[in-house]
N, C-alpha and C positions, 0 to 999 in steps of 0.2 A: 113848911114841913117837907121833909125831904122824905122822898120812897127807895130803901136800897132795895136791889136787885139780886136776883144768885144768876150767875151767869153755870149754865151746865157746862159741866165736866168734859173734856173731849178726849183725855186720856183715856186710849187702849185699857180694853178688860183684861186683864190678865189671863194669860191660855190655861183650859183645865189642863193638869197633867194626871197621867197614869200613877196610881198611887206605886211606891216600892216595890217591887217585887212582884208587880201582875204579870202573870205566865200570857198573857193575850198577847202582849206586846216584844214579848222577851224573843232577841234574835235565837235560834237553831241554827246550829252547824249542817251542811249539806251532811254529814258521817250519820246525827244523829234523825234528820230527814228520815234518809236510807233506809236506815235500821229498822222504822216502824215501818215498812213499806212492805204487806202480806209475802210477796214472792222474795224476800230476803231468806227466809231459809230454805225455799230450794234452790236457792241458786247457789248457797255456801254448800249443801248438800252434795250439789252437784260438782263444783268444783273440786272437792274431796274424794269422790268416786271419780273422778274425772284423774283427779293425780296419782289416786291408788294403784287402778289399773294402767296407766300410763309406767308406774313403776312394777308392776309388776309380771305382765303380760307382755312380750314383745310385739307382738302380733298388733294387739291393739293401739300400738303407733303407727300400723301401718297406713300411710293418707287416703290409701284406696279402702281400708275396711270403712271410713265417714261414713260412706253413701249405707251399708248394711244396719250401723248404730242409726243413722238418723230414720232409715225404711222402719227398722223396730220401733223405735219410738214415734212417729208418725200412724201407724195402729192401733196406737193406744189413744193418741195425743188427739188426734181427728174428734175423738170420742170423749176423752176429757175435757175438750174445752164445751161443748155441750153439757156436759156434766157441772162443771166450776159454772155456769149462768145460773143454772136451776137451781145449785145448793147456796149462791149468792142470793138468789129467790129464797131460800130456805124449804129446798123440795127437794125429794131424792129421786132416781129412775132405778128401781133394779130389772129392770127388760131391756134393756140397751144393749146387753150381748147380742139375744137374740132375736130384736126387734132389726138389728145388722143383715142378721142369716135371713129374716122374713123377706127384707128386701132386697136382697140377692136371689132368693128364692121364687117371689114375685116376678122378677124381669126375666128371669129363666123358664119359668113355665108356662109364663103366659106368651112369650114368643114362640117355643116350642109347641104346645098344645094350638094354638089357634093361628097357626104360621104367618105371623105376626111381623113388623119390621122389628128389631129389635130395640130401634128408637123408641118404638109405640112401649115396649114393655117395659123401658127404663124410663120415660114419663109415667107408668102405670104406677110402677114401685115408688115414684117419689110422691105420687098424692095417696099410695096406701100407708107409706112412713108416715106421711105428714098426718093423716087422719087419724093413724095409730096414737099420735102426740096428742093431737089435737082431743080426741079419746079419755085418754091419761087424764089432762087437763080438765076438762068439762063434768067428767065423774068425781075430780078432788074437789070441785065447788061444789056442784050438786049434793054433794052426800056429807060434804065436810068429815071425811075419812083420810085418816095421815096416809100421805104419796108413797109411807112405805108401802101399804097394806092395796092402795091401788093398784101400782106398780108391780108389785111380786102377785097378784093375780093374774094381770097382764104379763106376767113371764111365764106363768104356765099354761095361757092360754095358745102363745103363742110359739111353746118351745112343743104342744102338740100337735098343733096345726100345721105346724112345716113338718114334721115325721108325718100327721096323717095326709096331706094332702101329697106330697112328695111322692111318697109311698101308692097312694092312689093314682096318681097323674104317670109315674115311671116305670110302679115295681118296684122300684129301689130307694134308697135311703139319701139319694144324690142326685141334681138335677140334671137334667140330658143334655150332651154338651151341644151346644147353636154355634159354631163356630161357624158352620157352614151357610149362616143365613144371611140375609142383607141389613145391612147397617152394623155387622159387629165390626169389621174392619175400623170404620168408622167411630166409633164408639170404644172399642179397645183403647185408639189414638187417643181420648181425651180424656178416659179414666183407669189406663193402668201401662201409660207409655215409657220410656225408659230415657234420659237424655247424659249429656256426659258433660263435665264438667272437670277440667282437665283429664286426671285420669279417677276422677271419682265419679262412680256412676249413680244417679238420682231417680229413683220412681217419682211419678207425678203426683202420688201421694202427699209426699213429702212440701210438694210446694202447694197442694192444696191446703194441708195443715198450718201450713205458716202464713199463708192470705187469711185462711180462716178464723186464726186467733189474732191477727191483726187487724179485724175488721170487728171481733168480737170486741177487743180491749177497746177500741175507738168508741162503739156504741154504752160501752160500760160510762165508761168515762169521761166522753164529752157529747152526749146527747141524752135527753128528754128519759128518753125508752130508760139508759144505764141509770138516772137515777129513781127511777119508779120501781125496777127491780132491784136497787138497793133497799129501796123503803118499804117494799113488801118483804123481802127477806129479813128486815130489821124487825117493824112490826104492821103485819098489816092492816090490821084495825084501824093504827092511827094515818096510814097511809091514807086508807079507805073514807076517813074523814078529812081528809085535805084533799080530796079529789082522785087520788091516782086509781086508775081504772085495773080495778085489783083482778078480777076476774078476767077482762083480756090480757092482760101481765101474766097470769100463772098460766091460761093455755098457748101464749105463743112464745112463752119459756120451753113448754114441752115439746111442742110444734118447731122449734127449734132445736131439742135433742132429736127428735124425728127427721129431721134435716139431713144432721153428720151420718147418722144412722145410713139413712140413704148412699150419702156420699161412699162410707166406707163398705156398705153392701153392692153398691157398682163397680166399686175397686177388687174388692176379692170376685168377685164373679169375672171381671174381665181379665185380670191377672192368672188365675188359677182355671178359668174356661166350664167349672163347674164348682156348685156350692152345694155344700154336705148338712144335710138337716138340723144335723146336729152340732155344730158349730156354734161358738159366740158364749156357751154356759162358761158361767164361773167369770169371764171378763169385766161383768157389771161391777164386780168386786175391785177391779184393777184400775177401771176408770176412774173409781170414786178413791180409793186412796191415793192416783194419781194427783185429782184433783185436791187433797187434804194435805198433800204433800208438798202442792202448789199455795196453800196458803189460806184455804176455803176454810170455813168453821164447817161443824154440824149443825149449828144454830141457825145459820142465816145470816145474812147483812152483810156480810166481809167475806173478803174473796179476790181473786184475780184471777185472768183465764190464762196473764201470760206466766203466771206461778204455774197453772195444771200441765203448759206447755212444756216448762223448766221440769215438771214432776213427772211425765212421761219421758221426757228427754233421760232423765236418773233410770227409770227404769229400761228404757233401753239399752245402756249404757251397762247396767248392770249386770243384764241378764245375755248381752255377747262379753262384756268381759269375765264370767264367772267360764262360760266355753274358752274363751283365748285361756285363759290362766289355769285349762283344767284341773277347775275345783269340783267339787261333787253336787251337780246342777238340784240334786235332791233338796239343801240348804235353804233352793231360791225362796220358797215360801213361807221361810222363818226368818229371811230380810224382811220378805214384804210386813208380814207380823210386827217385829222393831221398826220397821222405818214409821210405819203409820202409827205407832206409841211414840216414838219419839216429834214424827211432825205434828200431831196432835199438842205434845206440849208445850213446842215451840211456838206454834201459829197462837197459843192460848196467854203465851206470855207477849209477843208482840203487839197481841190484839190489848191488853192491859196496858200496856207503853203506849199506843194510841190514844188509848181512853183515857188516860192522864195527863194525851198530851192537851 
């Protein structure tokens, strides 16, 4: 009796292939890449007001006026990239004007008042910004109250406190100028110095702004932190169930607008040699559609800091070319009005292009 045998098969399995037409696998043009990429329309935005007034102001060809457009928008910018993290966090600040003037105001009086080094008072202002944030942040957990309703508290708290304490500390509505004390010298040098760069001249603002959103975009994007504040600004709930540590995310989001804050409160204080109490109102408005302009939702989740960059950049840009081309600077605030209708729409139809991609 004979036993046959099967001898197994040694032929290759056949590779699974992607069925027809699955979008997972389907190459993308680098054009259509681009396209979805949040800071795409301020940067066509920008290019636009960038060619307008180039055609139409002479002046604003001039290579020396740079250094004035880029000082403008570096004011704003310092401030919106701090803004575009929180609203990628899906939070808003509206005290960031004058949480500005608080710490300008801070390292002014307390060097004045207690004849202070002035170092001593400009490390003072930066853990009172910081606390301010940290503030913010710690009362949106605690009470589970929208960061608008937090925030515009802490703007009137703190747009009284610098008139009342001002006012008490001086007499006046201005802080006392310390020019004459030790360490401004010093301290001037690294927060409102001048340097040249052929014949264009550059505040050091300006280049603190550009480190600063290029260390923000870094942390966004290719570290831990950037994607946990994507995931709380998407949805925190389910962040909060995978782990991400939702509560220290949203206060050192704020603690980081507390930050710029800072920064840009050392710079007008040592630039301008005294800061006016009443400074900073109405900017919190300019930051956030800087940064909406940059690419952010109102929602959350989406966002870029080098779009809020690109979105301050526009309105600098705007707002000396509207002077060079003497037009009637009255108008500016019925740009601001369309621009942030129109980047609203924009950012809302790219964010759909995303989501289908």
């Amino acid at each position: 009796m004979s036993t046959s045998t099967t001898t197994p098969s040694t032929a290759p399995e056949p590779a699974t292939q992607a069925p027809a037409g699955d979008d997972r696998v389907a190459r993308r043009s680098p054009v259509n890449l681009l396209l979805r990429r949040p800071e795409i329309g301020s940067l066509i935005g920008a290019l636009a007001v960038f060619a307008l007034f180039v055609a139409i102001a002479p002046a604003f060809r001039n290579i020396s006026n740079v250094g004035t457009i880029l000082y403008g928008s570096a004011t704003i910018g310092i401030m919106a990239v701090g803004v575009a993290v929180l609203m990628i966090g899906g939070e808003f600040d509206l005290s960031t004007g004058v949480a500005a003037t608080t710490s300008g105001l801070t390292a002014a009086l307390a060097s004045w008042n207690f004849g202070l080094n002035v170092w001593v008072g400009v490390i003072l202002a930066l853990v009172i910004s910081l606390a301010i944030g940290a503030f913010n942040g710690w009362l949106l957990m605690r009470t589970g109250l929208p960061s608008f309703l937090v925030t515009l508290g802490t703007f009137f708290v703190l747009q009284g406190a610098n008139l009342g304490i001002t006012r008490l500390v001086t007499g006046n509505v201005a802080s006392t100028s310390i020019t004459d004390m030790q360490g401004w010298d010093s301290a001037k040098a690294v927060f409102a110095t001048t340097f040249t760069i052929g014949t264009v001249s550059i505040k050091m603002l300006v280049l603190f702004w550009i480190v600063l959103t290029a260390i923000a975009a870094y942390v966004l994007l290719r570290t831990r932190v950037g994607n946990w504040i994507f995931a709380v600004g998407g949805d925190a709930a389910a962040a909060r169930a995978v782990g991400v540590p939702v509560t220290a995310v949203k206060i050192g989001m704020f603690m980081f607008v507390g930050f710029c804050a800072w920064m840009l409160g050392m710079h007008l204080l040592f630039e301008y040699s005294v800061v006016q109490s009443g400074e900073g109102v109405g900017k919190e408005f300019i930051f956030i559609i800087a940064a909406v302009v940059g690419g952010c939702l109102l929602t959350g989740g989406y966002g870029s800091v080098v779009g809020a960059a690109i979105g301050a950049l526009v309105f600098g840009m705007t707002q000396l070319g509207i002077n060079y081309a003497n037009w009637n600077p009255d108008w500016f605030r019925t740009f601001l009005g369309v621009l942030l209708l129109v980047a609203t729409l924009v950012n809302m139809y790219v964010k759909r292009r995303a989501d289908a991609a």
